[in-house]
ChimeraX commands (.cxc) that place a marker at each C-alpha (Angstrom):
marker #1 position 148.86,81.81,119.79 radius 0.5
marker #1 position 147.69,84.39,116.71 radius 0.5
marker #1 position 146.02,87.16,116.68 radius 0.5
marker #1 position 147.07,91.37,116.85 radius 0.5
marker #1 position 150.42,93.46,118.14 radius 0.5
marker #1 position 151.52,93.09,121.78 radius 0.5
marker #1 position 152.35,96.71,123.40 radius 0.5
marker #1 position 154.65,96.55,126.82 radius 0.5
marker #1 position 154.68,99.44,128.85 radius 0.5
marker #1 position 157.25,98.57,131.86 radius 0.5
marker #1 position 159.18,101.01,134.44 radius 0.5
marker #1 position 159.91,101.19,138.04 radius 0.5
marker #1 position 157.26,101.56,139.88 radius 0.5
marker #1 position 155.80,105.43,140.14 radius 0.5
marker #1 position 157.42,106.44,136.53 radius 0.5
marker #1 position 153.77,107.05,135.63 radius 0.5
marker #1 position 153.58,104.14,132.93 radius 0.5
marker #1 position 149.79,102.67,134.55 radius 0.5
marker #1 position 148.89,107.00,133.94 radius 0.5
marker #1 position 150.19,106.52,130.26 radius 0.5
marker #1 position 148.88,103.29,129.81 radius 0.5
marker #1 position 144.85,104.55,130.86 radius 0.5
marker #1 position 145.27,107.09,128.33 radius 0.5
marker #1 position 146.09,105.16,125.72 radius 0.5
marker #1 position 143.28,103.02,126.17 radius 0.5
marker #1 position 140.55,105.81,126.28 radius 0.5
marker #1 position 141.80,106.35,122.36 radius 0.5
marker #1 position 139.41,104.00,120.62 radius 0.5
marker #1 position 141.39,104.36,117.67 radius 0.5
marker #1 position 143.99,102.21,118.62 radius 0.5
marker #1 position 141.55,99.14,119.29 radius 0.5
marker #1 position 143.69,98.19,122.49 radius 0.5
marker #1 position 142.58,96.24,125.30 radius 0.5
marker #1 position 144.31,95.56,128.67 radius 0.5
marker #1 position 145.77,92.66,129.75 radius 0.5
marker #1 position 144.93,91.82,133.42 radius 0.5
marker #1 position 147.93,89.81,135.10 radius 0.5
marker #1 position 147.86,87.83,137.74 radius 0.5
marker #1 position 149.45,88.46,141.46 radius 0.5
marker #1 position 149.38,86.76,144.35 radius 0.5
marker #1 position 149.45,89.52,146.52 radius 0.5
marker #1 position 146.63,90.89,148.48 radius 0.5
marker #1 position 144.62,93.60,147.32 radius 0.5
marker #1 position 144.95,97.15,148.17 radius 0.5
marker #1 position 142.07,99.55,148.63 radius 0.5
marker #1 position 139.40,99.71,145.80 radius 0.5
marker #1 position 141.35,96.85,143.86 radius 0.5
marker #1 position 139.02,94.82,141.97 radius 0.5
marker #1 position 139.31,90.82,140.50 radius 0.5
marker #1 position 139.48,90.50,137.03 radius 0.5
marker #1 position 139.77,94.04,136.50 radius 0.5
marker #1 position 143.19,95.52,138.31 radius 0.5
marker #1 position 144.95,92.08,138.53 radius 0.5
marker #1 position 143.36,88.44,138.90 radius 0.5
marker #1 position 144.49,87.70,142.54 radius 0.5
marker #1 position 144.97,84.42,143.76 radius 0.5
marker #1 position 146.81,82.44,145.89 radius 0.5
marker #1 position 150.55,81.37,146.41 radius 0.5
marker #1 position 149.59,77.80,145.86 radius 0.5
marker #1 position 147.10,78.20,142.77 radius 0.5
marker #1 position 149.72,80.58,141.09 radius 0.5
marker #1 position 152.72,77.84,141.67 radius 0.5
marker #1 position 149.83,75.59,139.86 radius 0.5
marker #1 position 149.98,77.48,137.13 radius 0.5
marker #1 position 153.56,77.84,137.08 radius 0.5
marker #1 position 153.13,73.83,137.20 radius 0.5
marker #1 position 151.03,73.60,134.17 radius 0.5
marker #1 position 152.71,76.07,131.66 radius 0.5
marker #1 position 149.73,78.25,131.90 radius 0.5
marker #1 position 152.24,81.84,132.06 radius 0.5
marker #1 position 153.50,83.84,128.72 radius 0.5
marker #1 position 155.42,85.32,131.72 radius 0.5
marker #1 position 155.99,85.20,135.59 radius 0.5
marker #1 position 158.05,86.13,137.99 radius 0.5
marker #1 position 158.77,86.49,141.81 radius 0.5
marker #1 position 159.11,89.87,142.67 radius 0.5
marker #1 position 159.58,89.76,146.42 radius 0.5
marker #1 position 159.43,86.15,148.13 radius 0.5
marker #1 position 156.05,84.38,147.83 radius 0.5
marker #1 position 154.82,88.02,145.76 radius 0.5
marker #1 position 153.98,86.59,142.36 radius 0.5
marker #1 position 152.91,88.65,139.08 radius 0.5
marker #1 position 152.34,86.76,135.69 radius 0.5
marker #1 position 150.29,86.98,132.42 radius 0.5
marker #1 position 148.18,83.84,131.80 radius 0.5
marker #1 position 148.52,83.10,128.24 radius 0.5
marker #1 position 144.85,82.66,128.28 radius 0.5
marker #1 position 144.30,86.19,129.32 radius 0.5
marker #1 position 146.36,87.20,125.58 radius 0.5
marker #1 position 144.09,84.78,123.81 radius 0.5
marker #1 position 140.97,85.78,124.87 radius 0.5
marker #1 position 141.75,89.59,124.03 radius 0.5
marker #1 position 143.38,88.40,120.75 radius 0.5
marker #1 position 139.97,86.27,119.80 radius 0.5
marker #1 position 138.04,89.43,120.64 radius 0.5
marker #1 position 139.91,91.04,117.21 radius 0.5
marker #1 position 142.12,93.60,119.94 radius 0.5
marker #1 position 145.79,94.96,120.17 radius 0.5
marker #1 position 147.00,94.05,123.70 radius 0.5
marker #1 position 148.40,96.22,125.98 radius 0.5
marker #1 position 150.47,95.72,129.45 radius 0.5
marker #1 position 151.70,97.46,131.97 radius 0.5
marker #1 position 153.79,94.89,133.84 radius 0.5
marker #1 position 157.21,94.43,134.85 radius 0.5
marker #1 position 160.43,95.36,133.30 radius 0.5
marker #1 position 161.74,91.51,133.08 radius 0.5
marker #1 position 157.94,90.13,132.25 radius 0.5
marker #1 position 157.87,92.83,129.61 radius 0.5
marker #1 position 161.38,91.62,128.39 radius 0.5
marker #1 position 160.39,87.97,128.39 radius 0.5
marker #1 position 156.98,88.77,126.05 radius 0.5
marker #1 position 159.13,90.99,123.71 radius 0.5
marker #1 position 161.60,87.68,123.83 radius 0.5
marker #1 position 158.63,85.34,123.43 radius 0.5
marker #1 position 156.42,87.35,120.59 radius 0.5
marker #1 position 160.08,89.81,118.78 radius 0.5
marker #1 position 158.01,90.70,115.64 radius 0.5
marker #1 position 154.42,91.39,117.11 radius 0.5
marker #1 position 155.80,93.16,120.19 radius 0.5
marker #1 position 156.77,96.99,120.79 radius 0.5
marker #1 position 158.19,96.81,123.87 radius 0.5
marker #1 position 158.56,100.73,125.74 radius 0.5
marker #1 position 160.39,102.00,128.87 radius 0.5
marker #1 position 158.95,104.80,130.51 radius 0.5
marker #1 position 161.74,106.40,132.47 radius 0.5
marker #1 position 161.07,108.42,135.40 radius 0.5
marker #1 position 163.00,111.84,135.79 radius 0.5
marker #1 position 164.88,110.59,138.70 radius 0.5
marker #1 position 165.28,108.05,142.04 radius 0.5
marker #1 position 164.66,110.86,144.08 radius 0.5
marker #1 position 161.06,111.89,142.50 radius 0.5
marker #1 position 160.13,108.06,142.39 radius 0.5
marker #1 position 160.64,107.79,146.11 radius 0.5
marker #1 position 158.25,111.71,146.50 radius 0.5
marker #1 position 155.87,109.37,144.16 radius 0.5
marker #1 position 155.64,106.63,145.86 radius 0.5
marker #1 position 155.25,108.15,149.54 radius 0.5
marker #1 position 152.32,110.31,147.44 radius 0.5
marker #1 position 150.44,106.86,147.20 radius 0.5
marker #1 position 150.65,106.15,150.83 radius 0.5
marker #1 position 149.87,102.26,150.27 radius 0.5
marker #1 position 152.98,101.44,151.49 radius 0.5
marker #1 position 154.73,100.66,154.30 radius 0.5
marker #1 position 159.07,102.98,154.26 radius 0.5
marker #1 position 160.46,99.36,153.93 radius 0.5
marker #1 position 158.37,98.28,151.28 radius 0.5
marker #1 position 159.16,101.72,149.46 radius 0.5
marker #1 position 163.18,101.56,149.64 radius 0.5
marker #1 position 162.63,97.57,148.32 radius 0.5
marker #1 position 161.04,99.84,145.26 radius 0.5
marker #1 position 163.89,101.90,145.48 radius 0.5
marker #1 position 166.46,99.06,145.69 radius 0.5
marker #1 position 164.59,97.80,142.88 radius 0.5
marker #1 position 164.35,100.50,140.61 radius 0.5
marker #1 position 168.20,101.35,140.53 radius 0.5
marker #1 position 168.34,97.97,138.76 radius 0.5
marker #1 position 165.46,98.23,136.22 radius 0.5
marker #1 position 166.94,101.39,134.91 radius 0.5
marker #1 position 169.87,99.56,133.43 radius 0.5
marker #1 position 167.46,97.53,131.49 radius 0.5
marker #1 position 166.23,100.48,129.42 radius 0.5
marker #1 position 168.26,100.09,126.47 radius 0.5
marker #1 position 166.76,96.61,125.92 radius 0.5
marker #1 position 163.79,97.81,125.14 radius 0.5
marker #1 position 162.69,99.33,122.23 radius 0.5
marker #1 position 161.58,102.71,123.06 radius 0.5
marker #1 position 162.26,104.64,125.96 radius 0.5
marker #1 position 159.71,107.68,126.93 radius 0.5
marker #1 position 161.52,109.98,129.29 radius 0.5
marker #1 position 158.37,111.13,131.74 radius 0.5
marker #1 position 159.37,114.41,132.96 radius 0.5
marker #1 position 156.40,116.17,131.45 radius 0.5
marker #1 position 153.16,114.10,131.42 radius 0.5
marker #1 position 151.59,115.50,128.61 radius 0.5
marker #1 position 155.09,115.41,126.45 radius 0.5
marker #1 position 154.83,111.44,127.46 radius 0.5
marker #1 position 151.23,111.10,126.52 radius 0.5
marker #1 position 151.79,112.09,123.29 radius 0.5
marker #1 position 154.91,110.09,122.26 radius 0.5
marker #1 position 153.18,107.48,123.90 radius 0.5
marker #1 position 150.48,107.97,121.63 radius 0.5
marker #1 position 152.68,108.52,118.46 radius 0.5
marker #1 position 154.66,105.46,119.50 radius 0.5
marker #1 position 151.33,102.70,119.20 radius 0.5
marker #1 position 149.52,104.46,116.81 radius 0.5
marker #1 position 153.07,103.64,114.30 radius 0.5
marker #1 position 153.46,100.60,115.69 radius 0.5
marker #1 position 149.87,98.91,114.85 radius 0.5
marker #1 position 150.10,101.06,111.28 radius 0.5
marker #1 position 147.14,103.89,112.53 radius 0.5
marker #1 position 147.76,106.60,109.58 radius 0.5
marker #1 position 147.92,110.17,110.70 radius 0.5
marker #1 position 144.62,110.19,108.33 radius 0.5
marker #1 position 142.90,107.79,110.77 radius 0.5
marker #1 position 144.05,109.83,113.40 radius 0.5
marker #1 position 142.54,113.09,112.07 radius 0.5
marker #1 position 139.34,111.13,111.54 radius 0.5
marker #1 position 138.59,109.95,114.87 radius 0.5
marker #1 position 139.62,113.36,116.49 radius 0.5
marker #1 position 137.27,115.42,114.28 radius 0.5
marker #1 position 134.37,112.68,114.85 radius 0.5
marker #1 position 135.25,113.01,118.66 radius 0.5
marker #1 position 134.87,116.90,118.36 radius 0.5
marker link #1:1,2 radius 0.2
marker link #1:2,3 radius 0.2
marker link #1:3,4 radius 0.2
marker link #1:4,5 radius 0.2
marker link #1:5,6 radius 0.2
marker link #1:6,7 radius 0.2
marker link #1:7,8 radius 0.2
marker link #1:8,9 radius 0.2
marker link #1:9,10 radius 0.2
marker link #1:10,11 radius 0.2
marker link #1:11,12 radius 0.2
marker link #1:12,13 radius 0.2
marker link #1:13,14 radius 0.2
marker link #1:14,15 radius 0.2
marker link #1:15,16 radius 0.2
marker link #1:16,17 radius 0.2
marker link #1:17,18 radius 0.2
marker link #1:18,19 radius 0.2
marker link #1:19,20 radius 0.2
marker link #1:20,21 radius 0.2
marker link #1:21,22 radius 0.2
marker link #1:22,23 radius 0.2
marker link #1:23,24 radius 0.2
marker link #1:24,25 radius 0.2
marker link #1:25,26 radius 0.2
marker link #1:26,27 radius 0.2
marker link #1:27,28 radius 0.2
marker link #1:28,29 radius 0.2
marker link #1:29,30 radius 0.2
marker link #1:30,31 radius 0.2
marker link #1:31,32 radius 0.2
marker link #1:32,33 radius 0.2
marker link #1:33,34 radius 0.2
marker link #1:34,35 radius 0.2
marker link #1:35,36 radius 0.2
marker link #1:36,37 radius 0.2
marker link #1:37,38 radius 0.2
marker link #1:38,39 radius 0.2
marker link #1:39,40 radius 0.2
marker link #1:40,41 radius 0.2
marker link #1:41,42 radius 0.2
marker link #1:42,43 radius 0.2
marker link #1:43,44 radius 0.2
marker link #1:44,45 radius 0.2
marker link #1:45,46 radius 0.2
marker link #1:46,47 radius 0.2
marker link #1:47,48 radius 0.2
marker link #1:48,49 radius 0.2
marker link #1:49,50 radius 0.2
marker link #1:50,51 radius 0.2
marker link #1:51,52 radius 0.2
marker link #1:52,53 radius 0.2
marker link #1:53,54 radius 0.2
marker link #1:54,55 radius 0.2
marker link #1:55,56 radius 0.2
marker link #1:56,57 radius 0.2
marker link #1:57,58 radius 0.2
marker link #1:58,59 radius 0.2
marker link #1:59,60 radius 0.2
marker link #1:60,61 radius 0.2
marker link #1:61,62 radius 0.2
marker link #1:62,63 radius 0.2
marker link #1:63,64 radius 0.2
marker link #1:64,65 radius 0.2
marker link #1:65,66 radius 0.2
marker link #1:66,67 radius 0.2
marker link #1:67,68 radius 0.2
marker link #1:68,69 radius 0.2
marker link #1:69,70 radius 0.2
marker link #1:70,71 radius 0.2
marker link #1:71,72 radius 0.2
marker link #1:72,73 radius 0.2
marker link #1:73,74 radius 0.2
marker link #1:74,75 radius 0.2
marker link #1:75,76 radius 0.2
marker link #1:76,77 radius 0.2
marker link #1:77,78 radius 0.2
marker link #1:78,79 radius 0.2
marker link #1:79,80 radius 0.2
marker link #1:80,81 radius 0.2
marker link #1:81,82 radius 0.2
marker link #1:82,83 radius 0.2
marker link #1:83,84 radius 0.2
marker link #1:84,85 radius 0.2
marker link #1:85,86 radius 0.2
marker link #1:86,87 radius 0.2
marker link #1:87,88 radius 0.2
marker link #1:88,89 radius 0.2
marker link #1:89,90 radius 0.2
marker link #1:90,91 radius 0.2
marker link #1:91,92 radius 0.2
marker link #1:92,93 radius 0.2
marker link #1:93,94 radius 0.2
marker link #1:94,95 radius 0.2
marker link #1:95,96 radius 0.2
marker link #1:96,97 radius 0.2
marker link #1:97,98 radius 0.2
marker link #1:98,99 radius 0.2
marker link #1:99,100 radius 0.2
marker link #1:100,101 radius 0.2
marker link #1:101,102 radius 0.2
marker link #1:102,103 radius 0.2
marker link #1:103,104 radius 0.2
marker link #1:104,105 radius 0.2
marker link #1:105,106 radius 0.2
marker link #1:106,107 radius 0.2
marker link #1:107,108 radius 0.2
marker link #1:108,109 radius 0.2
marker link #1:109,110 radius 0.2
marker link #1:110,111 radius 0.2
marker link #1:111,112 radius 0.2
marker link #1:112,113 radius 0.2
marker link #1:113,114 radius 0.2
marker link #1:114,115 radius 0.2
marker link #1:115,116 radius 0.2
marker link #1:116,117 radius 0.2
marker link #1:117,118 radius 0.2
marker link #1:118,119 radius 0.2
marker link #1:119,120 radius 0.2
marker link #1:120,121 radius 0.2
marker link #1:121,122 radius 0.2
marker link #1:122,123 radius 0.2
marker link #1:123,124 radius 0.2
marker link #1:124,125 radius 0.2
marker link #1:125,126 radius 0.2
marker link #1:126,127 radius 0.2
marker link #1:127,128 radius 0.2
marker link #1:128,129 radius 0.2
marker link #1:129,130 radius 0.2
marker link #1:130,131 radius 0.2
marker link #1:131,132 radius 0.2
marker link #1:132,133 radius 0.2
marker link #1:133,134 radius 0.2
marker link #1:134,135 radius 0.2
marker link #1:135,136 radius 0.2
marker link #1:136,137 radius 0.2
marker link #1:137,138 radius 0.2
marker link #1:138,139 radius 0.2
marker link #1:139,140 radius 0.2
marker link #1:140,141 radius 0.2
marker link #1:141,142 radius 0.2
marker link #1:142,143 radius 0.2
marker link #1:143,144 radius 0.2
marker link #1:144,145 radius 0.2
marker link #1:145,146 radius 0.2
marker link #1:146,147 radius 0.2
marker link #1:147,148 radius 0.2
marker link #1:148,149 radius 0.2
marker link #1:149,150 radius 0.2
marker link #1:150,151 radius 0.2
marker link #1:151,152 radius 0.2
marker link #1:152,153 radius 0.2
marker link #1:153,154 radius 0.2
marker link #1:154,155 radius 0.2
marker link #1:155,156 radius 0.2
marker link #1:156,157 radius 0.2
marker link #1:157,158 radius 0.2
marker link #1:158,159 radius 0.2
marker link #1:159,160 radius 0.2
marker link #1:160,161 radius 0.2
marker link #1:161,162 radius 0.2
marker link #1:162,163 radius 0.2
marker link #1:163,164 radius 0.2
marker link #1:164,165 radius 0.2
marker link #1:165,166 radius 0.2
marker link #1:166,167 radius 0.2
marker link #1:167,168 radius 0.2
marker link #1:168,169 radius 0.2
marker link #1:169,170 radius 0.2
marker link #1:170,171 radius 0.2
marker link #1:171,172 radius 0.2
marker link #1:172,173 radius 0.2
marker link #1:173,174 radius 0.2
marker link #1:174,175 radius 0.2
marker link #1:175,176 radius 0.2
marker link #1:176,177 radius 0.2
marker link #1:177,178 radius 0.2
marker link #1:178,179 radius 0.2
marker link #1:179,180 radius 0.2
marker link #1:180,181 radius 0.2
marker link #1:181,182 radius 0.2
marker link #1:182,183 radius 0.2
marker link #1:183,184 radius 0.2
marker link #1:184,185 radius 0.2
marker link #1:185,186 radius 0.2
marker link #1:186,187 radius 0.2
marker link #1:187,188 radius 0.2
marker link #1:188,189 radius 0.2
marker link #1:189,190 radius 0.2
marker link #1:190,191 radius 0.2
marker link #1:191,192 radius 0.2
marker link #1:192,193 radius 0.2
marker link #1:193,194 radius 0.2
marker link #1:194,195 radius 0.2
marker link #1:195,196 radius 0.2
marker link #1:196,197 radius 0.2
marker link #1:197,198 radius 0.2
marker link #1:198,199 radius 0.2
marker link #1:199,200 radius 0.2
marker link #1:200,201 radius 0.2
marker link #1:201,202 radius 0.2
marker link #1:202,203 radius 0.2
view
């Protein structure tokens, strides 16, 4: 596998990385495209195949698991699989882009593990438990004890932060955005000149 930089996005769920994540890929200037990872949950509301997450089975995602198909994988809650197919990276790679995810804090951990020199690998960090639990009861898509799992969960993908490379405190969006922004744009070598460029062309 070859091709351009790998950017991870990871938090616990409700830290607002998927909101930082959309913006980033609206700037053209960055040449990003997202990766789509694979669950084999059931989809909620207006989910879509191929475009929120590939969704398939238990047994077709332990197939995969089988054949070495995953960069990454992992069983979040039992017989709840997420995972980025390796030909998801290649086929964004082959189309000349920057990848982006917005996955899980171990899956992010395992890419940055996998790919160390190609990877920037960024923790969005919420401003506390308590305002992840008001966010997630906002989304009303789950059920209390599928929410306090998050919860649960959370607690212990906080104490991963400092693996990462970055960490983006999100306690004002538009503070986030931009570091976000100033973060990639480094990263894949955008000059502040390029920068400048597109915005003016854009106005």
């Amino acid at each position: 596998m070859k091709g351009g930089k790998l950017l991870i996005f990871s938090a616990p769920s409700g830290s607002g990385k998927t909101t930082i994540v959309k913006h980033l890929l609206e700037q053209t200037e960055l040449n990003l495209a997202f990766s789509v990872s694979a669950t084999s949950r059931p989809r909620r509301g207006k989910e879509k195949n191929g475009e929120h997450y590939y969704f398939i089975t238990v047994s077709e995602f332990k197939k995969h698991i089988r054949n070495d198909d995953f960069l990454e994988w992992e069983e979040v809650y039992r017989d709840n699989f997420y995972g980025t197919l390796k030909s998801e990276v290649d086929r964004l790679w082959a189309e000349g882009k920057n990848v982006i995810f917005d996955i899980d804090v171990a899956g992010g951990l395992r890419i940055k593990k996998k790919f160390p020199e190609k990877t920037l690998a960024v923790f969005v960090k919420p401003p506390s438990i308590d305002e992840l639990k008001i966010r997630l009861k906002k989304r009303s898509t789950e059920s209390d004890d599928k929410i306090n799992m998050r919860i649960a969960k959370a607690s212990v993908e906080l104490a991963t932060a400092p693996q990462f490379d970055k960490i983006i405190k999100n306690y004002d969006l538009d503070t986030a955005l931009g570091e976000a922004y100033e973060l990639v744009a480094d990263f894949i070598g955008l000059s502040n000149t390029d920068t400048i460029a597109n915005k003016n062309t854009k106005e």
